[in-house]
C-alpha positions as a printed Julia matrix, in Angstrom:
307×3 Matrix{Float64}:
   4.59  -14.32  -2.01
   1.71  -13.84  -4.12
  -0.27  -10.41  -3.97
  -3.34  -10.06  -6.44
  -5.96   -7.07  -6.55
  -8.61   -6.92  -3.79
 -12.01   -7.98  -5.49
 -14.1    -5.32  -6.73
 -17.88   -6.25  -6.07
 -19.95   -6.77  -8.88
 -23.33   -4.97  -7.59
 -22.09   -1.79  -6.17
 -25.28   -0.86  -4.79
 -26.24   -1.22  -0.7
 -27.95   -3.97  -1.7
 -25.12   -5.83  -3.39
 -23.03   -4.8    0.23
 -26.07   -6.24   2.5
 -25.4    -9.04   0.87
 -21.69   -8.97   0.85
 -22.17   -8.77   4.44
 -24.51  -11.48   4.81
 -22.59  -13.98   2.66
 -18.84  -13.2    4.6
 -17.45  -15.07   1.73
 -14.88  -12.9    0.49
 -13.39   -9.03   1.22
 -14.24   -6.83  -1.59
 -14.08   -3.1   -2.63
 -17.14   -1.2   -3.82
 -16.9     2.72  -4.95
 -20.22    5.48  -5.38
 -21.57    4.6   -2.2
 -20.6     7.39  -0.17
 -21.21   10.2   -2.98
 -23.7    11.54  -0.51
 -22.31   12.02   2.76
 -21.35   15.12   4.07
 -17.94   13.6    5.2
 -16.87   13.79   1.87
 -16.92   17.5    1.67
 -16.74   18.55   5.61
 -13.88   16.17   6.23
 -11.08   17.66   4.4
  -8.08   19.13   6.28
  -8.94   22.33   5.4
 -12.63   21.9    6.4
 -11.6    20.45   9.64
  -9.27   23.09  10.55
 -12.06   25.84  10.1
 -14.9    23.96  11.78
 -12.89   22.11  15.0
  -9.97   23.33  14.87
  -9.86   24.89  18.3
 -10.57   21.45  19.64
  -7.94   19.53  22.07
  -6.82   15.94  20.48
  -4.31   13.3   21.54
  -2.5    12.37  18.89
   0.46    9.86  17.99
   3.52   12.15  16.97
   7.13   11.13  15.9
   5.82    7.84  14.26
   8.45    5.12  12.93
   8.84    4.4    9.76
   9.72    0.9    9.76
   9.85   -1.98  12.21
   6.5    -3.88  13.46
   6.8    -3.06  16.55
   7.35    0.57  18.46
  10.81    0.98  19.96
   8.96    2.13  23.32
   5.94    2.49  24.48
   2.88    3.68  22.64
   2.06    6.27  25.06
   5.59    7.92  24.56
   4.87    8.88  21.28
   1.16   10.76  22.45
   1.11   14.25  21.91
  -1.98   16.99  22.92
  -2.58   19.63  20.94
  -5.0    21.64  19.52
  -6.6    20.01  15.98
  -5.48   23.1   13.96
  -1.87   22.17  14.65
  -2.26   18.44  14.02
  -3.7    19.52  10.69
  -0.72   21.77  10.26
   1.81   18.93  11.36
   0.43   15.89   8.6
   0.53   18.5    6.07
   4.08   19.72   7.02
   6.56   17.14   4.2
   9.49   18.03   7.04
   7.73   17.15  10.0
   9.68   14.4   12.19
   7.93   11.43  11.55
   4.41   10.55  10.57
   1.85   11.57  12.8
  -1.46    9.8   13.27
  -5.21   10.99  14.98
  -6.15    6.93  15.23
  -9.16    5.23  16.67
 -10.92    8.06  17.69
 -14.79    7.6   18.27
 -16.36    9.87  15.33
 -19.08   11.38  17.63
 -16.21   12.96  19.82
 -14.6    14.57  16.77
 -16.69   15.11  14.6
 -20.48   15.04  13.91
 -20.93   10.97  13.04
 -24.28   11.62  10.57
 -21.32   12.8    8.09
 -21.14    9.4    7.48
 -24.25    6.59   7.24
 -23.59    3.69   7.71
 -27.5     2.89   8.33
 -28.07    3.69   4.57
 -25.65    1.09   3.51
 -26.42   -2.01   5.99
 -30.0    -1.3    6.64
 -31.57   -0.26  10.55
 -31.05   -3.9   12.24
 -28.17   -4.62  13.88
 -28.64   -6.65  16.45
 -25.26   -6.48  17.68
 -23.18   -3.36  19.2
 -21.42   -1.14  16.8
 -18.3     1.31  16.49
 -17.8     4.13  14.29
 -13.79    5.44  14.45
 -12.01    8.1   12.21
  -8.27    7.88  11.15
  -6.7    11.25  10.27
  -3.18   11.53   9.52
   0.09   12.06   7.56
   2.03   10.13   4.79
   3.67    7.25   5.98
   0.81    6.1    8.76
   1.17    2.31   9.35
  -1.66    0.48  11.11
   0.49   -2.83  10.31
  -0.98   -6.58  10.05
  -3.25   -7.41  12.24
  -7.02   -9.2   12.95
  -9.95   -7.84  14.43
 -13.06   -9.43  15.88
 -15.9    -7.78  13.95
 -17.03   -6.95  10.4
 -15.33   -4.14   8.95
 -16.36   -1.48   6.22
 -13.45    0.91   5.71
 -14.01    3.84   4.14
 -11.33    6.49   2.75
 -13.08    9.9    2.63
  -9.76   11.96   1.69
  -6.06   10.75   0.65
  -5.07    7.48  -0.47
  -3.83    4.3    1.63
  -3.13    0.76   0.53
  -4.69   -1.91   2.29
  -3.65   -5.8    2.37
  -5.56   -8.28   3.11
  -5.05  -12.2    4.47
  -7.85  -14.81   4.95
  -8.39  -15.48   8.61
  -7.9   -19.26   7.36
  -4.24  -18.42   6.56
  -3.56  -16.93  10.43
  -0.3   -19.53  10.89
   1.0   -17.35   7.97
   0.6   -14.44   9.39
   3.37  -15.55  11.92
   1.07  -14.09  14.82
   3.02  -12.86  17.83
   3.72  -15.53  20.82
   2.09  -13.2   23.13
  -0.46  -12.15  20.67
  -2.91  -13.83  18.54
  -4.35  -10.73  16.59
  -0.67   -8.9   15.74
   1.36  -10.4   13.41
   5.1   -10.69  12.7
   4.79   -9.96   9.17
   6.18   -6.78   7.37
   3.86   -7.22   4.43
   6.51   -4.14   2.98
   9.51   -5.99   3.49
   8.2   -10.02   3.64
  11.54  -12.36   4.63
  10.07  -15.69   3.08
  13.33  -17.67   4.32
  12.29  -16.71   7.75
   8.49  -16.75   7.18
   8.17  -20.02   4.68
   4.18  -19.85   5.21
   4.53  -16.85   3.16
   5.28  -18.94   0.05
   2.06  -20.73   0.0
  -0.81  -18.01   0.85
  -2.19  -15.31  -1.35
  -2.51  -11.91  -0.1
  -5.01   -9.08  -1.37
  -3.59   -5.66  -1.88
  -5.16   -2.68  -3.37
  -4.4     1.48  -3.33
  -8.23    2.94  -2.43
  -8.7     6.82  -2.77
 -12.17    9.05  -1.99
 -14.99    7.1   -2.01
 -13.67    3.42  -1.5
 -15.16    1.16   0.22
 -13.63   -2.15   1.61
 -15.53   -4.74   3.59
 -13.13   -6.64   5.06
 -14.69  -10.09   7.02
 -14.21  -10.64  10.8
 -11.14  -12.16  11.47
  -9.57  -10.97   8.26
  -5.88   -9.74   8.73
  -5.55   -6.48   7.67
  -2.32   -3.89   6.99
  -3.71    0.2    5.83
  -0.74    2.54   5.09
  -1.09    5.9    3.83
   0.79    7.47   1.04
  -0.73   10.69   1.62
  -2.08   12.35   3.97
  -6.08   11.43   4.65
  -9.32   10.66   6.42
 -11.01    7.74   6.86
 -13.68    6.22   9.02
 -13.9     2.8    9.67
 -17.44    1.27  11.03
 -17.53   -2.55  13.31
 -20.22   -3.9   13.37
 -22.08   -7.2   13.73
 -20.8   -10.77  15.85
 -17.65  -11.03  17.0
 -15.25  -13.58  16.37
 -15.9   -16.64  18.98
 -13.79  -17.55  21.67
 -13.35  -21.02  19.9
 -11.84  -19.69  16.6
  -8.99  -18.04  18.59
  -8.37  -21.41  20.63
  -8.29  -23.46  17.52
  -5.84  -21.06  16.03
  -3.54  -20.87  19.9
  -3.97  -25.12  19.49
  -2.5   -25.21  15.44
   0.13  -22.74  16.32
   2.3   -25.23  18.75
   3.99  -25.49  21.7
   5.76  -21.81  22.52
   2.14  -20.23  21.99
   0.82  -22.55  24.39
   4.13  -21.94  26.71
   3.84  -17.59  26.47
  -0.01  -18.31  26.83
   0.26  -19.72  30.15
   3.05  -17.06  31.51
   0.99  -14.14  30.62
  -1.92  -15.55  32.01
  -0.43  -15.99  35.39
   2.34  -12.04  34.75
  -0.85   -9.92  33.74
  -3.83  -12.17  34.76
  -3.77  -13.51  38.07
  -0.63  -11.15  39.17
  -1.99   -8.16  37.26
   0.97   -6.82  36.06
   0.7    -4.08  33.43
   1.11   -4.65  29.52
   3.89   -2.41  27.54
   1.82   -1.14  24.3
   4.05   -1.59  21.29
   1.51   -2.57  19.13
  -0.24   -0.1   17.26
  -3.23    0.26  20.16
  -1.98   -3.13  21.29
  -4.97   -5.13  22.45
  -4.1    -7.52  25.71
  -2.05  -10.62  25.5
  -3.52  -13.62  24.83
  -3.01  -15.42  28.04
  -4.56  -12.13  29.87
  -7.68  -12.36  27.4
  -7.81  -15.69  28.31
  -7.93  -15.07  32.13
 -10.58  -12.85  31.43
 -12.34  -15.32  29.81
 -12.5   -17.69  32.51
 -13.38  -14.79  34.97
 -15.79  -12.92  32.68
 -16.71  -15.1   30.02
 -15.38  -12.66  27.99
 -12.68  -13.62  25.92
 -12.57   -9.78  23.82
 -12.93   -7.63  26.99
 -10.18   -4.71  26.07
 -10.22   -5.62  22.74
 -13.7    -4.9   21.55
 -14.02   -1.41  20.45
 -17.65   -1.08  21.0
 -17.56   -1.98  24.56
């Protein structure tokens, strides 16, 4: 499997990212941009405890370490407690698994002008946006998976490795049967006898620490693990990925797609039949975002974090 360096952009100026942005050719890391934002002083564990931490938070506690999917059900491993002791737990090296404070909206933690994202992409954006903040132990795994919009990810404390795939290499991401944007792949432990797609993509894989920015293209698949524990903030933004790029992908990936497609959409479409969640924040099936495509005409509803 070959794994080279995430491009660093050569203008590392907003301007050089509008245009980045504009040109969706390629994911790429820039660094400086963020020397300005409050985040980057008022985010810090120790900051966070002091200023919310009487705050109540649902987090994930008990994480796995390995595996791509949960053993149960994402809502087993939810937790509430106040933020003070979450900050406690993902600094505590003998607590019982990682635990993670994922895909929360920034403006109900925290005050979202800490970060500013206008200054960096400019005031038009035609399209709805999402701002989210990850805070968490060692060991978080948001593992391989594809998402809909334009990404900038930004670490603001800690360091995490992210990996990259081109959305034009999706059959080698060995997507789920039931799920288009969740792949099979342990990009930690890759078995290329069992995964032979493997052999002939390149992956993009780099360790970003404070101040890091990665824009990573719509569609992109995308695997962030921490090996400390940090804050980051992640910002969507821009057109989502069209209906007709998914069904090109569900048509190239055979037969059994096509097969769990059409039970889904009939179990948890039609019938209505509730989804487990053993995906990290596990989007719907494919054959139930289908249904709702045909009933909607909206092929992301549940998926799209802005709506």
């Amino acid at each position: 499997m070959d794994v080279r360096p995430i491009p660093r952009a050569a203008d590392e100026t907003p301007a050089g990212l509008r245009r980045a942005v504009t040109q969706r050719e390629t994911p790429l890391i820039f660094s400086g941009l963020t020397e300005s934002w409050p985040a980057r002083e008022a985010w810090s564990p120790e900051r966070l405890r002091e200023t919310h931490g009487q705050h109540e938070v649902t987090a994930l506690m008990g994480l796995p370490t390995d595996g791509v999917l949960y053993p149960k059900d994402q809502k087993l491993y939810e937790r509430t407690l106040r933020f003070a002791e979450f900050i406690d737990a993902m600094l505590d090296e003998d607590r019982d698994g990682p635990c993670y404070l994922a895909y929360q909206r920034a403006a109900e933690l925290v005050d979202p002008s800490d970060c500013d994202f206008t200054s960096l992409l400019g005031t038009t954006e035609p399209q709805s946006t999402d701002t989210r903040v990850w805070i968490g132990s060692s060991g978080t795994r948001s593992m391989l998976h594809s998402d809909l919009k334009d990404n900038l990810f930004c670490q603001i404390w800690g360091t995490k490795t992210v990996t990259l795939l081109p959305w034009r290499d999706s059959r080698a991401a060995y997507p789920f049967p039931d799920n288009l944007v969740n792949s099979q792949i342990d990009v930690a432990r890759p078995d290329v006898a069992r995964h032979p797609l493997l052999r002939n993509v390149t992956f993009y894989s780099t360790t970003v620490g404070p101040g890091d920015i990665v824009f990573i293209p719509r569609g992109c698949w995308h695997d962030i693990r921490s090996h400390t524990p940090s804050v980051s903030v992640n910002h969507w933004f821009g057109a989502a990925q069209s209906f007709t790029e998914y069904l090109a992908l569900l048509g190239r990936l055979g037969p059994s797609y096509w097969q769990r497609t059409a039970r889904d959409f009939v179990e948890h479409g039609l019938r209505g039949r509730r989804e487990e969640t053993r995906f990290f924040f596990s989007p719907p099936s494919t054959g139930k975002r289908l249904y709702d495509a045909l009933r909607t005409g909206n092929f992301s509803e549940g998926n799209d974090p802005s709506s």
